[in-house]
C-alpha positions in Angstrom: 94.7 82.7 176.0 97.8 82.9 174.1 97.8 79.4 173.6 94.6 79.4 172.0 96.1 82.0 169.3 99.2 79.7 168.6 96.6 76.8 167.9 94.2 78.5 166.1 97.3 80.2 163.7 99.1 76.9 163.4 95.6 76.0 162.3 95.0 78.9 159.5 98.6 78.1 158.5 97.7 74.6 157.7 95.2 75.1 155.7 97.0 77.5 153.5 99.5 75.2 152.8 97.3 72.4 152.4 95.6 75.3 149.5 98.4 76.1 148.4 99.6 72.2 147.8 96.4 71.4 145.9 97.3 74.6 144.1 100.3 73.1 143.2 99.6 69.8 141.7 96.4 71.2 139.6 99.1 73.6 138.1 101.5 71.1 137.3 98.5 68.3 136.1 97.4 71.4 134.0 100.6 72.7 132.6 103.2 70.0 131.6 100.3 68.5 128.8 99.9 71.9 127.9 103.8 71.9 127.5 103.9 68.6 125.3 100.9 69.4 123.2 102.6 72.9 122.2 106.0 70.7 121.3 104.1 69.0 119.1 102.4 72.0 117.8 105.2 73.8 116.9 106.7 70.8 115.3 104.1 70.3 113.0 104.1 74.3 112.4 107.8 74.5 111.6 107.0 71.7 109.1 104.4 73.4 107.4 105.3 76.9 106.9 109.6 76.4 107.2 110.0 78.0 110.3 111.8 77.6 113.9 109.5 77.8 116.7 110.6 76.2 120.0 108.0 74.7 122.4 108.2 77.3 124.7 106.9 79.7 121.8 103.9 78.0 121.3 103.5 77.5 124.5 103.5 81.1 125.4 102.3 82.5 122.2 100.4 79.9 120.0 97.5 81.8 119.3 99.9 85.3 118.6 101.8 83.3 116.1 99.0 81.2 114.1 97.2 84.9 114.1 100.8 86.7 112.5 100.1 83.4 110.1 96.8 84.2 108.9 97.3 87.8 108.5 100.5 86.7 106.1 98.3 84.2 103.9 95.7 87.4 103.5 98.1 89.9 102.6 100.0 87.7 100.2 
């Protein structure tokens, strides 16, 4: 009987790590154009309005900062 339980865990733990491996390489497909397409983002940004936003800012934040953007531009 207690083999039956090791086979049926080794099982279970497969399959997690077989989910957990897809998991992986969707997050990584998903994330690293998401990475390059804020760099490029926050290049054309800095151009346009003079500032210093890294990658990782847009990345993170794009939608905070073009918001903080548009709320300048209305109060000005």
């Amino acid at each position: 009987m207690n083999e039956y339980l090791n086979e049926d865990l080794k099982d279970v733990l497969g399959f997690f790590c077989v989910l957990l491996f897809i998991a992986c390489v969707v997050m990584i497909l998903v994330t690293v154009p998401e990475y390059y397409s804020s760099c490029r983002e926050s290049k054309i940004f800095n151009e346009r309005y003079e500032t210093e936003y890294t990658c990782g800012d847009f990345f993170w934040a794009s939608s905070q900062i073009n918001q903080q953007t548009q709320t300048i531009k209305l109060e000005q």
